[in-house]
N, C-alpha and C positions, 0 to 999 in steps of 0.2 A: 812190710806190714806197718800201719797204722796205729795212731791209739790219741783219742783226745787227754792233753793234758793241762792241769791246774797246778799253775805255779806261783812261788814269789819273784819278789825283787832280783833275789838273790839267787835265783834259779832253782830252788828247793823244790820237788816234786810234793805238793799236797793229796790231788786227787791222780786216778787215772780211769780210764772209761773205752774198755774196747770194744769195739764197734761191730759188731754185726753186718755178716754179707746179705746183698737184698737179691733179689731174685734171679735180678738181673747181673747179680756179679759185682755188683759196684757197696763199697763200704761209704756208708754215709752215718752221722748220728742219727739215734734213735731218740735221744736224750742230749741233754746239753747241760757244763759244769759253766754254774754260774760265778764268778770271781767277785769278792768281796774287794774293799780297798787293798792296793798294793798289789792286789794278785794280776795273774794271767790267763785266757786260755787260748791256746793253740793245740791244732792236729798236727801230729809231729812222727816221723817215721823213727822205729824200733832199729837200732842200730844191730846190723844181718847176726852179730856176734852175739846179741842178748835176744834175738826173739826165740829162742827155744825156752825162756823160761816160765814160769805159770806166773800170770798178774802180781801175785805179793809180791813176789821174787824178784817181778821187773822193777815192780814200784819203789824195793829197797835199792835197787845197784845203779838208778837213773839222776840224772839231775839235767837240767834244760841248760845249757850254753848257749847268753845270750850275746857273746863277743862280736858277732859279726849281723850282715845286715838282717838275715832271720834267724830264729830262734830253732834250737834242733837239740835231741835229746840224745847227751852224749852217756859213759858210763861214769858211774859217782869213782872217783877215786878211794883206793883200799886206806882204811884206818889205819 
C-alpha cells in the first residue's frame, strides 16, 4: 500500500494523503500535498508491519528515512 507523504528536512512526517483506487485498479493522486520551503513530497510505500493502522495512527508511528538513495517511510522509533 501506498500513501503520499509531506515531510521535512529531517524526515518528520507533516502531512499524509491516502489515495484512492481508480477504476481501473491503479492508486494515483487525486490531490496533491504541496511542500512549502524545507519540506518534501514523495509516494512512499506503508511498511507491511504498519498498514493495518487507521491514517492518524500511521501518521503518528511514521517518519521518512532519508539515508539512502530514496526516501521510504520507515516506523518512528518508540519514546
Amino acid at each position: 500500500m501506498r500513501v503520499q507523504v509531506l515531510f521535512d528536512e529531517a524526515g518528520n512526517v507533516k502531512a499524509t494523503y491516502h489515495m484512492r483506487a481508480q477504476t481501473d485498479g491503479r492508486k494515483i493522486p487525486l490531490a496533491s500535498l504541496r511542500p512549502q520551503a524545507g519540506e518534501h513530497v514523495a509516494i512512499l510505500d506503508i511498511p507491511r508491519e504498519l498498514e493495518q493502522l487507521k491514517p492518524g495512527a500511521l501518521h503518528a508511528s511514521v517518519r521518512v528515512d532519508r539515508s539512502g538513495a530514496m526516501p521510504r517511510l520507515v516506523a518512528r522509533a518508540a519514546r
